[in-house]
DSSP file (Angstrom, degrees, kcal/mol; ACC not computed):
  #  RESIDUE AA STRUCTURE BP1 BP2  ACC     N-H-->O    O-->H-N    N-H-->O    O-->H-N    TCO  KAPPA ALPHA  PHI   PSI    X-CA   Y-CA   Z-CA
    1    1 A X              0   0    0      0, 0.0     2,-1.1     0, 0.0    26,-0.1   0.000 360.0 360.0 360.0 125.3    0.0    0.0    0.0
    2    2 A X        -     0   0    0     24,-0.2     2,-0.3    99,-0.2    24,-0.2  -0.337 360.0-171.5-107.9 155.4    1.2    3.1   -0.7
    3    3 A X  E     -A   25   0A   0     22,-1.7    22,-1.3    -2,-1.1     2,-0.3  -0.606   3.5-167.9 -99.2 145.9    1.5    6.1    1.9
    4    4 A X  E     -A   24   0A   0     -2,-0.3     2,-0.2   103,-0.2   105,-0.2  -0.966   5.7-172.5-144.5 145.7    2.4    9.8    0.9
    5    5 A X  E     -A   23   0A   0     18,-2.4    18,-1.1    -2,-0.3     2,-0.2  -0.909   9.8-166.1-131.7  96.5    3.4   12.3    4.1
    6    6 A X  E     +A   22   0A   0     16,-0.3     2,-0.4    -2,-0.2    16,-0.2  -0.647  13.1 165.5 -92.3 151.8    3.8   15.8    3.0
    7    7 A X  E     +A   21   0A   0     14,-3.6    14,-4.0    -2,-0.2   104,-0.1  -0.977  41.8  74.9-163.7 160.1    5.5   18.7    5.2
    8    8 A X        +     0   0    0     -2,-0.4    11,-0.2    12,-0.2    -1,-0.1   0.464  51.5 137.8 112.9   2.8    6.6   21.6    4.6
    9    9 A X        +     0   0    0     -3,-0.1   104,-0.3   101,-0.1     2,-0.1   0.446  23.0 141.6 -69.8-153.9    3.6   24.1    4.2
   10   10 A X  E     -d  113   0B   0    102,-1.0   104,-3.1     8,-0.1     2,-0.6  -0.269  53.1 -85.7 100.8 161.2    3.7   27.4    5.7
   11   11 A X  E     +d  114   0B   0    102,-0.2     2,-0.3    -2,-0.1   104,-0.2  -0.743  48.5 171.6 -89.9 128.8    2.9   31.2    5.3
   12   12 A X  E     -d  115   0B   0    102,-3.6   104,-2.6    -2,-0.6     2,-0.6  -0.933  38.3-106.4-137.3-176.7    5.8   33.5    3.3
   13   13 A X    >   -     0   0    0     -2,-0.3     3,-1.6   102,-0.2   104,-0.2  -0.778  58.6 -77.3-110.5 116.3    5.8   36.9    2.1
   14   14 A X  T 3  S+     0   0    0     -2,-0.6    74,-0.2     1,-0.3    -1,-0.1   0.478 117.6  15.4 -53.5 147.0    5.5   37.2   -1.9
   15   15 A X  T 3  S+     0   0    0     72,-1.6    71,-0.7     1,-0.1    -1,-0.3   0.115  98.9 112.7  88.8  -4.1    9.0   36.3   -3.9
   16   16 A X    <   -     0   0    0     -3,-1.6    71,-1.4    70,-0.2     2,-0.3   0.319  66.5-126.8 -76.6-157.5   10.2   34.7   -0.7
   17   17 A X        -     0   0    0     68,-0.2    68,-0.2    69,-0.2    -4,-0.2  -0.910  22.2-172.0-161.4 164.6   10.6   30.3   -1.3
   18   18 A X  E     - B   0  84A   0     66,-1.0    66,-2.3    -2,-0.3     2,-0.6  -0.902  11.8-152.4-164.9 139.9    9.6   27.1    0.1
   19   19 A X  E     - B   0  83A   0    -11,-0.2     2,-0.2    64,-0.2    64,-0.2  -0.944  12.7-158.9-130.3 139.3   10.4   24.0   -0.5
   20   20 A X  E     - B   0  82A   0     62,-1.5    62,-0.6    -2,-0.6     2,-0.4  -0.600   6.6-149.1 -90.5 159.1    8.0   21.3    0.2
   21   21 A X  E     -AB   7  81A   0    -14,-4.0   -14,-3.6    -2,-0.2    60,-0.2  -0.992   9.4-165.6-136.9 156.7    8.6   17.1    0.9
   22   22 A X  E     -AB   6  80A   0     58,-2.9    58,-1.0    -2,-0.4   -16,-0.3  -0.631  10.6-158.0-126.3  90.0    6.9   14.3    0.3
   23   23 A X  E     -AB   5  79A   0    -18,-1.1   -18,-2.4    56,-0.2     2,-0.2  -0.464  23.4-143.7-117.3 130.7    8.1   11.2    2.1
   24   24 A X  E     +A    4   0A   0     54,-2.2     2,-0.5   -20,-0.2     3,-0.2  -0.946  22.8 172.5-144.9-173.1    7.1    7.7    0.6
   25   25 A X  E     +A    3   0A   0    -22,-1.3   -22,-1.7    -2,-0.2     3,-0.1  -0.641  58.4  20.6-128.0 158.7    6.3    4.5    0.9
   26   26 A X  S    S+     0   0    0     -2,-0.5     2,-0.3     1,-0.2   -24,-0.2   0.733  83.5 119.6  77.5  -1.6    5.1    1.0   -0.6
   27   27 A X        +     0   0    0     -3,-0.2     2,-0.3   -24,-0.1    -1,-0.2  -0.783  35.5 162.2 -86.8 144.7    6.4    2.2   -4.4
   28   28 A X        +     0   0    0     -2,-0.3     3,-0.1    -3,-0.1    -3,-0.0  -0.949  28.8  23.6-159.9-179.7    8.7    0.1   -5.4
   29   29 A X  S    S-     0   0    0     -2,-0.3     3,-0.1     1,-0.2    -1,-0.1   0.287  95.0 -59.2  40.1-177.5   10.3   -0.9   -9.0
   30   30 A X  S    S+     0   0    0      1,-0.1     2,-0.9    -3,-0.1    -1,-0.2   0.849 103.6  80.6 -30.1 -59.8   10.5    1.3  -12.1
   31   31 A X        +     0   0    0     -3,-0.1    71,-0.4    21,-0.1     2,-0.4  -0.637  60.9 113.9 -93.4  80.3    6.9    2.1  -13.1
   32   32 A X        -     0   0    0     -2,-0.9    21,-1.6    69,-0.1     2,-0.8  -0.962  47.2-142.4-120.8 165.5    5.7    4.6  -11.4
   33   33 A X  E     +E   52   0B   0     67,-2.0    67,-0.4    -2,-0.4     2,-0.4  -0.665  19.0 168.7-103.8  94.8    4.2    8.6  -11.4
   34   34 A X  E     +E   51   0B   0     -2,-0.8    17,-2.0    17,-0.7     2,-0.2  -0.705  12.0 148.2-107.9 143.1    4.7   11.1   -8.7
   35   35 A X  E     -EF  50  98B   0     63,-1.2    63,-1.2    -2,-0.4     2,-0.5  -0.908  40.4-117.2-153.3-173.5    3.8   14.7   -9.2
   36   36 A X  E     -EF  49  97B   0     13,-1.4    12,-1.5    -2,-0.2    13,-0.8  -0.994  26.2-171.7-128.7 137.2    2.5   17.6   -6.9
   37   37 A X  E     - F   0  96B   0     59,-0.8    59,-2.9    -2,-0.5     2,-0.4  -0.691   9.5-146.3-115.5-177.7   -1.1   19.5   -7.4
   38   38 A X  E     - F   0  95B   0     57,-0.3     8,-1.8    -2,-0.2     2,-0.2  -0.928  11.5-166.1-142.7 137.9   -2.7   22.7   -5.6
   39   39 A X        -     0   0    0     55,-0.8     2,-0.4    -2,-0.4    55,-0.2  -0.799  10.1-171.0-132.5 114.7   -6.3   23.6   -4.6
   40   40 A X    >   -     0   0    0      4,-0.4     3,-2.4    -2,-0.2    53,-0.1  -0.705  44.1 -86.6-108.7 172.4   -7.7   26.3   -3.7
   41   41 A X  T 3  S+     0   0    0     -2,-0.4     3,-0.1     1,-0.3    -1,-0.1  -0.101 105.3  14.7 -89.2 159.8  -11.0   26.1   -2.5
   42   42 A X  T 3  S+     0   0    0      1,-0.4    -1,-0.3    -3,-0.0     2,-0.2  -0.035 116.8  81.9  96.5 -26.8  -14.1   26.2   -4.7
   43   43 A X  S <  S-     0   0    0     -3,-2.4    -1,-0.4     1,-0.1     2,-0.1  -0.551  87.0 -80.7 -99.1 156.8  -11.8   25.5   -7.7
   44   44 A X        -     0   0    0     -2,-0.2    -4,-0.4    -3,-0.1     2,-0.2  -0.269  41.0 -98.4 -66.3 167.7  -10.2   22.6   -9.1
   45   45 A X        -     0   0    0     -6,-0.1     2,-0.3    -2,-0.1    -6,-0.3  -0.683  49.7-163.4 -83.9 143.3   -7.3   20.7   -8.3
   46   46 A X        -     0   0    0     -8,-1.8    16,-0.1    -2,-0.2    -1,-0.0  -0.848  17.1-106.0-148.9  76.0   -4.4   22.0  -10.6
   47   47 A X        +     0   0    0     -2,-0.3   -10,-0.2   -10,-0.1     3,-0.1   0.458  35.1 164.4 -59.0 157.0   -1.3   20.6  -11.5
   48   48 A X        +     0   0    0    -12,-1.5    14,-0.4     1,-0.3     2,-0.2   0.846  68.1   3.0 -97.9 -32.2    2.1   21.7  -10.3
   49   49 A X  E     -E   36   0B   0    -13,-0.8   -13,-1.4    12,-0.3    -1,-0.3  -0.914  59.8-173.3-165.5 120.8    4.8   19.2  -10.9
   50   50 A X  E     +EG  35  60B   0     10,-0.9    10,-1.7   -15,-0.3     2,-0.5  -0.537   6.4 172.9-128.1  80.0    4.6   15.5  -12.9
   51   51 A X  E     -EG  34  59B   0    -17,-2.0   -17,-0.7    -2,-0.2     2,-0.3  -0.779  13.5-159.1 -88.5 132.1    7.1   13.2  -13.1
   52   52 A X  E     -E   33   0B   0      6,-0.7     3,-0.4    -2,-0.5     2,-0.3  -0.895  28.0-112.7-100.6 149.3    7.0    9.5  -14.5
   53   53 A X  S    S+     0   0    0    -21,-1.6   -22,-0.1     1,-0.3   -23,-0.0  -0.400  96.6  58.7 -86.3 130.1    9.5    6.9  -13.7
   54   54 A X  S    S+     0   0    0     -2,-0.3     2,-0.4   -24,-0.1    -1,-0.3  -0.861 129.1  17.1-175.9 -22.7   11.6    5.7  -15.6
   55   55 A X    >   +     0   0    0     -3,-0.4     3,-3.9     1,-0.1    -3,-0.2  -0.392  60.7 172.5-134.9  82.4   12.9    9.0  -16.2
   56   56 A X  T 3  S+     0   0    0     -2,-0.4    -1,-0.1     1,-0.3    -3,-0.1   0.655  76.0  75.0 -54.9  -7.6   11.7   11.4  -13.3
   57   57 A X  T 3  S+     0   0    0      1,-0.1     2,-1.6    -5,-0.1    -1,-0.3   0.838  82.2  75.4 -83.0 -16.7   14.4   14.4  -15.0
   58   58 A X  S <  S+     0   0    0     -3,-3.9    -6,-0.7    -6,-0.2     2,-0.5  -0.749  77.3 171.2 -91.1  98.6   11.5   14.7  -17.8
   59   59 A X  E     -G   51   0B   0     -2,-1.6     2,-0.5    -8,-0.2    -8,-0.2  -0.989  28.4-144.5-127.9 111.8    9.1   16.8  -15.3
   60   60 A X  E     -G   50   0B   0    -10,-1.7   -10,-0.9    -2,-0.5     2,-0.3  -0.832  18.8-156.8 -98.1 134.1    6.0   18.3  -16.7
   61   61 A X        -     0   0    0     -2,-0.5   -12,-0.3   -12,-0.2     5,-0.2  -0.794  22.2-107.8-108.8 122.8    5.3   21.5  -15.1
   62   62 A X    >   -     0   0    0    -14,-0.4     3,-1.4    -2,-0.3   -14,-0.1  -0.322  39.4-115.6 -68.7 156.9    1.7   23.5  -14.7
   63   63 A X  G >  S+     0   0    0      1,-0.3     3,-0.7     2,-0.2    -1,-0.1   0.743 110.7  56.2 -73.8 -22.2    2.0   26.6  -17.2
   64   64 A X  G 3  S+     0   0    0      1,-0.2    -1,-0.3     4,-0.0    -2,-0.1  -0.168 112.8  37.5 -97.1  28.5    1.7   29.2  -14.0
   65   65 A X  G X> S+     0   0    0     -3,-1.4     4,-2.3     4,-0.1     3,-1.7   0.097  85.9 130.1-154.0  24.5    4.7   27.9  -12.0
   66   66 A X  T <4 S+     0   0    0     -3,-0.7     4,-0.1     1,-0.3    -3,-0.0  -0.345  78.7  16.4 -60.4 146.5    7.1   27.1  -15.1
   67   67 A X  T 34 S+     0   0    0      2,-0.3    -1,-0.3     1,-0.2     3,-0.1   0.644 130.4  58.5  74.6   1.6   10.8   28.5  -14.9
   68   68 A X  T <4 S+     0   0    0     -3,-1.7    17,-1.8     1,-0.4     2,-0.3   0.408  94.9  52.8-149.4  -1.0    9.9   29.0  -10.8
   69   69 A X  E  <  +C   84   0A   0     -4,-2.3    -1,-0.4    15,-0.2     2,-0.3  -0.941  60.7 178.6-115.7 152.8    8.9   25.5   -9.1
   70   70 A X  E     -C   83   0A   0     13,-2.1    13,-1.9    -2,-0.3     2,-0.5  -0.990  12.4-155.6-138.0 144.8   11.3   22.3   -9.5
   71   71 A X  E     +C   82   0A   0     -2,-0.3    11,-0.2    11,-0.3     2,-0.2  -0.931  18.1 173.4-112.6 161.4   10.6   19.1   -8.1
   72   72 A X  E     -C   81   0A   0      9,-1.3     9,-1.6    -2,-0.5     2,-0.3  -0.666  14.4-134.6-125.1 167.4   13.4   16.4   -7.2
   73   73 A X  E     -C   80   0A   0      7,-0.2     2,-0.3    -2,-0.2     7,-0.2  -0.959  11.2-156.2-133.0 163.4   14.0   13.3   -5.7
   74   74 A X  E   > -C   79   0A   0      5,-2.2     5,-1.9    -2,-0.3     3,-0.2  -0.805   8.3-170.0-156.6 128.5   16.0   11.4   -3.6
   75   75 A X  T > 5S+     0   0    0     -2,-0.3     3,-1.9     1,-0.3    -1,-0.1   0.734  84.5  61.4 -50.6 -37.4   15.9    7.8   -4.1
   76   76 A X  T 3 5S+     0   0    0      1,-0.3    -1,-0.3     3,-0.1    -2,-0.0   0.913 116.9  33.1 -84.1 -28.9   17.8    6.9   -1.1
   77   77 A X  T 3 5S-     0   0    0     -3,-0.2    -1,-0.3     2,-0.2    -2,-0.2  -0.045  97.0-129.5-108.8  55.7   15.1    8.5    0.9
   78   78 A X  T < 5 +     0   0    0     -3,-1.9   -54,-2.2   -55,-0.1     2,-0.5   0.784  64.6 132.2  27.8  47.2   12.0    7.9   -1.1
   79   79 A X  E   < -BC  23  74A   0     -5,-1.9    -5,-2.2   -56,-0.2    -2,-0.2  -0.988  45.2-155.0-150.8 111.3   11.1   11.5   -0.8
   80   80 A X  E     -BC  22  73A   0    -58,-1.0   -58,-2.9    -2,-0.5     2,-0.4  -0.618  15.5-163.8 -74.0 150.2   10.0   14.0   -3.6
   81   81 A X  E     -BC  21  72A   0     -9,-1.6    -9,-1.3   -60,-0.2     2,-0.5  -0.997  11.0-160.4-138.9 125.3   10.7   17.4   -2.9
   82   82 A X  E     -BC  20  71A   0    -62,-0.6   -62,-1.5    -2,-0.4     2,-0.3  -0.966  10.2-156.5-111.3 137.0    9.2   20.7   -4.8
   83   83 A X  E     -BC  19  70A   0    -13,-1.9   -13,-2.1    -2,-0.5     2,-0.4  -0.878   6.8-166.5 -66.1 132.6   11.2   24.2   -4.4
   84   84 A X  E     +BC  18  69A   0    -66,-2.3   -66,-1.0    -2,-0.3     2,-0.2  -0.925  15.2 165.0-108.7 136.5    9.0   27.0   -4.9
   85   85 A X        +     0   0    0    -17,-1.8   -69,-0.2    -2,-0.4   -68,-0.2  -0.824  64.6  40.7-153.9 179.7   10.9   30.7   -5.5
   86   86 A X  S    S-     0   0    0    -71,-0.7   -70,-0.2    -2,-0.2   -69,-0.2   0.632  84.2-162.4  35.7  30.4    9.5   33.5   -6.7
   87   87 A X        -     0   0    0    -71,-1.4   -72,-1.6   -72,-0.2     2,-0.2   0.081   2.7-158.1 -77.8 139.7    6.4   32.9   -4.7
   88   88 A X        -     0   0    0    -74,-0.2    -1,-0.1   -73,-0.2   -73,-0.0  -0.608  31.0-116.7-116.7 153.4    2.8   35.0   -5.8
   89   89 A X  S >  S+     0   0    0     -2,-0.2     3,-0.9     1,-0.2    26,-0.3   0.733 113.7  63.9 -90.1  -8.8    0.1   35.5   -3.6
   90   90 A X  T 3  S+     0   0    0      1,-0.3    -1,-0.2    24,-0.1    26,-0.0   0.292  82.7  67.7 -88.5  15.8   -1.8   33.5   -5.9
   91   91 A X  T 3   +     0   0    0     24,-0.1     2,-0.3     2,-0.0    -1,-0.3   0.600  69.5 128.0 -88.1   0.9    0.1   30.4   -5.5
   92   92 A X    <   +     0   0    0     -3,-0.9     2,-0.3    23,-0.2    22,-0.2  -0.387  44.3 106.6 -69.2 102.2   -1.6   30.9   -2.2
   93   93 A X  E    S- H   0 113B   0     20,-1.0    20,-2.1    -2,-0.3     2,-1.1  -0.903  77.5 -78.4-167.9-155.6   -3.6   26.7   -1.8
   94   94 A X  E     - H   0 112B   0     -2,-0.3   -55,-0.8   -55,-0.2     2,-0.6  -0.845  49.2-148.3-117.5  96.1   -3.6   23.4   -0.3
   95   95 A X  E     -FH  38 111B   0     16,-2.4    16,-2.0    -2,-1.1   -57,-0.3  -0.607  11.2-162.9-102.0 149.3   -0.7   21.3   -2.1
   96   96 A X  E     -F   37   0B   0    -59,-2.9   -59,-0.8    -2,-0.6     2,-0.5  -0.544  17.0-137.2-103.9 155.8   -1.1   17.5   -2.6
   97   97 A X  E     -F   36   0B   0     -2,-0.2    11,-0.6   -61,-0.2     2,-0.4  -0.805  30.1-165.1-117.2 166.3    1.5   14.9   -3.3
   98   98 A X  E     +FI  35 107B   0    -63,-1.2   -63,-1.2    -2,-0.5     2,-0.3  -0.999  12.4 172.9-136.1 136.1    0.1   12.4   -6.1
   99   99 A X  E     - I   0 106B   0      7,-1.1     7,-4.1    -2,-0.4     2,-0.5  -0.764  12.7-162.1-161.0 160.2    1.4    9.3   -7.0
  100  100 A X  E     + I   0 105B   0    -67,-0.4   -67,-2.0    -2,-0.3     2,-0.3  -0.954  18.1 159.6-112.2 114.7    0.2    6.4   -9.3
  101  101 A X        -     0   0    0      3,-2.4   -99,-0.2    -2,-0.5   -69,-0.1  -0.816  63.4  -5.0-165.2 155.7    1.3    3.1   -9.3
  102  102 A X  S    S-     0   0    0    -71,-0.4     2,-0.5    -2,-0.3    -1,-0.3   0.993 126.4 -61.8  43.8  96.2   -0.1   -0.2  -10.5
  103  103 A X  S    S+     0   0    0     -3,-0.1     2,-0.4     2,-0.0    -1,-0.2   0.278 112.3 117.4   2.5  40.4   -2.9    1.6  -11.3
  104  104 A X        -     0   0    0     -2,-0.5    -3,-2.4     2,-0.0     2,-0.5  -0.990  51.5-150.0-109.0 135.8   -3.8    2.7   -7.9
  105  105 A X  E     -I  100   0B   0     -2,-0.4     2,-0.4    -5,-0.2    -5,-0.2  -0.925  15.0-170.9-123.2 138.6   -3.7    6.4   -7.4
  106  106 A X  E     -I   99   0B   0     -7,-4.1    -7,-1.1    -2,-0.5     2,-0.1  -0.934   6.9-166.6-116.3 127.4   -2.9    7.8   -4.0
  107  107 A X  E     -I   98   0B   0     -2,-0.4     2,-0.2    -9,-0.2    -9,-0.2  -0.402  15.3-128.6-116.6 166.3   -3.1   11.2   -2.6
  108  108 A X        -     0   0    0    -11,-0.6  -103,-0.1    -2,-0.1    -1,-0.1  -0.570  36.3 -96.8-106.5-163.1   -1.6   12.8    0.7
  109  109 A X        -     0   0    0     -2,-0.2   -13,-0.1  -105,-0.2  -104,-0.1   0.805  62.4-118.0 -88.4  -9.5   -3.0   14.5    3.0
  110  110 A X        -     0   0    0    -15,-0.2     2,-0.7     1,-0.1   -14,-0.2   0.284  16.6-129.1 115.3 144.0   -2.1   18.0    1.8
  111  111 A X  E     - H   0  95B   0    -16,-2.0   -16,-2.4  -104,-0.1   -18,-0.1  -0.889  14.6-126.4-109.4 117.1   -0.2   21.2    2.9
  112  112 A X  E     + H   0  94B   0     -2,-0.7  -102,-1.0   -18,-0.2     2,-0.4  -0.476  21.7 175.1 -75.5 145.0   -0.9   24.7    3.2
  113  113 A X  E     -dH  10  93B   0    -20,-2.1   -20,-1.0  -104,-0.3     2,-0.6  -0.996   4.4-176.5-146.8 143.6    1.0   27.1    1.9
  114  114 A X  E     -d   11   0B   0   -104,-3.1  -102,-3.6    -2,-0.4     2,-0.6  -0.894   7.7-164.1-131.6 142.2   -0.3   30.8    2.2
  115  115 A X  E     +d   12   0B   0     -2,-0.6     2,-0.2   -26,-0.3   -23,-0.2  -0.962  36.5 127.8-141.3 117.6    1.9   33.6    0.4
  116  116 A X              0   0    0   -104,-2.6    -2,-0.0    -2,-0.6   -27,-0.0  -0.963 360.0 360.0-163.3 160.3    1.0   36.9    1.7
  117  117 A X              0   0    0     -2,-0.2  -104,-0.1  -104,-0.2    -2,-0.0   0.049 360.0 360.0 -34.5 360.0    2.2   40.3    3.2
């Protein structure tokens, strides 16, 4: 079964950064998809960040946080990782860690992150 833990949420002050994690578990071999989404509320869920396994450096990126979010990994501690820089007050939402594999798709439980004055 897989588990997703996300941390890292918090309130900063617009251009500032944040980098989010997502620590998991219960993926295991090649084929999988981890990405990150946003909601805020009343609206849809929105993607941020999408990587597929085999080759996680090919990361498709939502068109309103190209060129100023990257996500990463590290393998050795199962944990995807987003930097956010340049930070908007409309990035202001509730971000989700995603991931698919064997066709189960599993969400975490979500983080706030509030970008304001």
């Amino acid at each position: 079964q897989v588990q997703l833990v996300e941390s890292g949420g918090g309130v900063v002050q617009p251009g500032g950064s944040l980098s989010l994690s997502c620590a998991t578990s219960g993926i295991t071999g090649d084929h999988y998809a981890i990405g990150w989404f946003r909601q805020v509320a009343g609206k849809e869920r929105e993607l941020v960040a999408l990587a597929t396994s085999p080759d996680p450096d090919r990361t498709k990126y939502g068109d309103s946080v190209e060129a100023r979010f990257t996500m990463s990994f590290d393998f050795a501690k199962n944990t995807a990782y987003l930097q956010m820089n340049s930070l908007k007050p409309e990035d202001t939402a509730v971000y989700f860690c995603n991931a698919i594999f064997r066709d189960d798709t599993t969400w975490g439980q979500g983080t706030q992150v509030t970008v304001s004055s």
